[in-house]
C-alpha positions as CSV (number, residue, x, y, z in Angstrom):
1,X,43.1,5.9,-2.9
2,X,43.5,4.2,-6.2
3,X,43.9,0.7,-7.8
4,X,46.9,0.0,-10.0
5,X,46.7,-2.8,-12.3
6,X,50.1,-4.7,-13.3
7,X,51.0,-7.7,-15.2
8,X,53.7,-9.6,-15.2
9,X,54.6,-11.7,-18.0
10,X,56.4,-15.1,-17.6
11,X,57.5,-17.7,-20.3
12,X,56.0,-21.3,-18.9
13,X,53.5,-23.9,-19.6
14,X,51.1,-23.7,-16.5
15,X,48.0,-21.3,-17.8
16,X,46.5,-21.4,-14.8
17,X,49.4,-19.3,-13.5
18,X,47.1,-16.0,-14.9
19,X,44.8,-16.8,-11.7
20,X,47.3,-15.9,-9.6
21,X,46.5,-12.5,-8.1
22,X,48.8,-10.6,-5.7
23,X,48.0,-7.4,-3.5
24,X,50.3,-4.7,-2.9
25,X,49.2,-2.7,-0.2
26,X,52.1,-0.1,1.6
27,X,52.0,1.8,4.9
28,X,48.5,0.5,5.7
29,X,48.3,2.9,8.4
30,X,47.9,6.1,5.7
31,X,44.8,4.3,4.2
32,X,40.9,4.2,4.8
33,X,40.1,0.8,3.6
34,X,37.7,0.2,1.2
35,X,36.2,-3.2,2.3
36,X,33.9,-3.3,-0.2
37,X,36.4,-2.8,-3.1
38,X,38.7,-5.7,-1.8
39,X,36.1,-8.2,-1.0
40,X,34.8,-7.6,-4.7
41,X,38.3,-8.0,-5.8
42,X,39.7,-10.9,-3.6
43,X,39.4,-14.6,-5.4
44,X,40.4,-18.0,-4.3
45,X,43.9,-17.3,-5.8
46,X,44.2,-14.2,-4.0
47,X,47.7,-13.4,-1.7
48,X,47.6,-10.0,0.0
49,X,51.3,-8.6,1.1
50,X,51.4,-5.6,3.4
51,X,54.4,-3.8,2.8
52,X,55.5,-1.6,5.7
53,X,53.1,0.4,8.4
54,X,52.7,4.0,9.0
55,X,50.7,5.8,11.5
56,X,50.5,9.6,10.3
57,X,46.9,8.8,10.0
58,X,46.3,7.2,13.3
59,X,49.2,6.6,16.7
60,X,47.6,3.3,16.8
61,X,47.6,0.1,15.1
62,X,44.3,-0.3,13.1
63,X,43.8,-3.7,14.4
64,X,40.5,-3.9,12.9
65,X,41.7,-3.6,8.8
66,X,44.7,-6.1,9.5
67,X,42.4,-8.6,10.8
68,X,40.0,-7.7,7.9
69,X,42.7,-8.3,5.5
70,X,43.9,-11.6,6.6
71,X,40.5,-12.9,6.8
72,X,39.7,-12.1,2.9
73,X,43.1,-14.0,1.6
74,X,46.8,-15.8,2.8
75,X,48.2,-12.4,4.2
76,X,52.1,-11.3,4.6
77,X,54.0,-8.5,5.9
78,X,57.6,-6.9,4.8
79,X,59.5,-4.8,7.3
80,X,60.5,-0.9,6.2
81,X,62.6,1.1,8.2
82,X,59.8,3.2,9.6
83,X,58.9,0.2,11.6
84,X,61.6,-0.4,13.2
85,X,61.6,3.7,14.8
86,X,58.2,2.8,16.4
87,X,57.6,0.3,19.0
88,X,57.9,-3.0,16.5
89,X,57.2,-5.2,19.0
90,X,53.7,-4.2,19.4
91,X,53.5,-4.1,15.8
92,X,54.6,-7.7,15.3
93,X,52.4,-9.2,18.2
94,X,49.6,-7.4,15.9
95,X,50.3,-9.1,13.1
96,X,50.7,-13.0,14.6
97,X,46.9,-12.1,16.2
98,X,45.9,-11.2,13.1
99,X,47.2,-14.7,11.3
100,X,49.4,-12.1,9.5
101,X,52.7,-14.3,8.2
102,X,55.8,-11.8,8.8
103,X,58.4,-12.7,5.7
104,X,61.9,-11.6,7.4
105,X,64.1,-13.0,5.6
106,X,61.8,-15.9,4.8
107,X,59.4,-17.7,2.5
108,X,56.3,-19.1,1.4
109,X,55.6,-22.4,-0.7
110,X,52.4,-22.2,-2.9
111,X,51.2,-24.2,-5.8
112,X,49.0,-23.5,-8.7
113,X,45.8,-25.7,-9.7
114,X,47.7,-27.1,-12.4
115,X,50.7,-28.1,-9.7
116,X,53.5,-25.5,-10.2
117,X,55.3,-24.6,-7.2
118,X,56.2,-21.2,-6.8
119,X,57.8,-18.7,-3.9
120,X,57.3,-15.9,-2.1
121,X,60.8,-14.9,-0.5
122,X,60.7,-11.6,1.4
123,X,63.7,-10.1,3.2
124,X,63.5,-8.0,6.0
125,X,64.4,-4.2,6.2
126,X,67.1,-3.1,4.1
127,X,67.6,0.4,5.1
128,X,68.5,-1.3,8.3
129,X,71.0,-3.7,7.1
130,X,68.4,-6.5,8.4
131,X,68.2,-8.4,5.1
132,X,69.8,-11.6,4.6
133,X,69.4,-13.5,1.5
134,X,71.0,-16.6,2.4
135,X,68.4,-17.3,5.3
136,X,65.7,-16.0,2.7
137,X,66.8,-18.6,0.0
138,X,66.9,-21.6,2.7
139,X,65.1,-25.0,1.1
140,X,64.5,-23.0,-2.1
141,X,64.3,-24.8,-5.1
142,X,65.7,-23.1,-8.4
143,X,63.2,-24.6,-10.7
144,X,60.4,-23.1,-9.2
145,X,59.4,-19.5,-9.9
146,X,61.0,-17.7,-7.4
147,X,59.0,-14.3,-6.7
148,X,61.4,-12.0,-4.2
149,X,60.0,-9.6,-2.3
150,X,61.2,-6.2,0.2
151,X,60.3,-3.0,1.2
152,X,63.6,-1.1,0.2
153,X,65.2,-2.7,-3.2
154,X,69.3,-4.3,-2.6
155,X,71.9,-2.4,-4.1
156,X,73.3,-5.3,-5.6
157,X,71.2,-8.2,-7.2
158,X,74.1,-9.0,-9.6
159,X,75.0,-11.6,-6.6
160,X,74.9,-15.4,-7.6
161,X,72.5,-16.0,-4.9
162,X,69.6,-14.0,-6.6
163,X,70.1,-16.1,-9.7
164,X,67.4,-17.8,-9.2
165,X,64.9,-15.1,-8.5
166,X,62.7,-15.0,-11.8
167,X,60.4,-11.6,-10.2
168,X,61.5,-9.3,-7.8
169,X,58.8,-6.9,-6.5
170,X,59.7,-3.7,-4.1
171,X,58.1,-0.2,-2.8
172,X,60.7,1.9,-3.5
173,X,64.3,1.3,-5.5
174,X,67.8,3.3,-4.6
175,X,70.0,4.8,-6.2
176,X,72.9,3.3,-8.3
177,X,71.2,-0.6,-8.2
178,X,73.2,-3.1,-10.2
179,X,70.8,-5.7,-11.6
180,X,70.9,-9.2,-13.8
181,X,69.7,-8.9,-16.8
182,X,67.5,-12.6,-16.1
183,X,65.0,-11.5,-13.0
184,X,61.7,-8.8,-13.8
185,X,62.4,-5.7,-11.6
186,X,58.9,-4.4,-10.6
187,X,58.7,-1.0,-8.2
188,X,55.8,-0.7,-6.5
189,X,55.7,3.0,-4.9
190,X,52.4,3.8,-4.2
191,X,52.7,7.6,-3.9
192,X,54.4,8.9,-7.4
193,X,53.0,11.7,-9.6
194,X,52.2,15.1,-8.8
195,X,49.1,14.3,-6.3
196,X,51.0,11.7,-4.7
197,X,47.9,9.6,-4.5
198,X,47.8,6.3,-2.3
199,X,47.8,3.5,-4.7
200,X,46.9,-0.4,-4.1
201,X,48.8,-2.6,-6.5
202,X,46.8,-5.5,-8.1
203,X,49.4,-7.6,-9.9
204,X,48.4,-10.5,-12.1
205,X,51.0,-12.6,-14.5
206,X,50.4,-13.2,-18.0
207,X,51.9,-16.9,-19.5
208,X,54.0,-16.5,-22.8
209,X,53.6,-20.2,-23.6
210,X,57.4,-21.8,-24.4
């Protein structure tokens, strides 16, 4: 297992924005956690999202790494298709024990120490035809920054309802997309290259003053 460093760069006025850190961890079930390694990475400004579950490792939930997760920073989950050919159900009472926040097709409010709102919208499965934007979106404001999130990426962003998605973050694309040209596309799949090497994403944003 590896950490994977990536910025995001945003045009605003709020510096403090850069303290923002995200976590990108996928199929936590393939992974030995290193607790030592997150705890020395997790701050204050620290939100972990757990992007689908897989148990080739293990045929149980690991109980014991969600809970160490959600204890270290605000922690959220994103549905993958996998998850819904395994006993979900179990899988979701997990993750409520565990404080674990499940976006399907919902979102987060959070605010920076200078005071600017932004979102963390995550719709559930795609593969599954589960997502719904419009539910996603619901008491959204447009002049926030509006970070989208899901497993599987949409085949079609082009859509005015994703016009106000400044980032859009995802484990694995398809084929044929048809993006806007406004909102940063940022794929996420943790098992690329020859050695297919499990891959934690640390993603931090970078202010371009306006």
């Amino acid at each position: 297992m590896r950490f994977e460093n990536r910025e995001i760069q945003l045009h605003h006025t709020d510096l403090t924005l850069e303290k923002i850190q995200l976590i990108w961890i996928t199929n936590i079930g393939n992974y030995r956690i290193k607790r030592a390694d997150l705890e020395r990475l997790c701050t204050n400004n620290t939100i972990i999202i757990l992007s689908g579950y897989s148990k080739k490792r293990s045929k149980r939930y690991l109980e014991e790494d969600i809970q160490f997760l959600s204890s270290l920073a605000p922690t959220y989950y994103l549905w993958s298709s996998e998850d819904y050919k395994g006993n979900y159900r179990d899988l979701n009472a997990l993750l409520l024990d565990c404080k674990v926040t499940i976006l399907e097709n919902t979102n987060a409010l959070f605010e920076t120490e200078n005071g600017t709102n932004f979102s963390i919208i995550g719709l559930d499965d795609i593969g599954t035809n589960r997502d719904h934007i419009d539910y996603a979106l619901e008491n959204i404001n447009s002049e926030n920054i509006n970070i989208l999130t899901s497993f599987t990426e949409v085949k079609n962003s082009l859509e005015k309802q994703y016009e106000s998605i400044q980032v859009y973050l995802f484990e694995r694309s398809q084929d044929h997309v048809n993006r806007n040209q406004k909102t940063i596309y940022l794929e996420l799949n943790n098992e690329k290259g020859l050695l297919r090497q499990k891959t934690i994403s640390i993603i931090n944003f970078t202010v371009l003053l306006k």
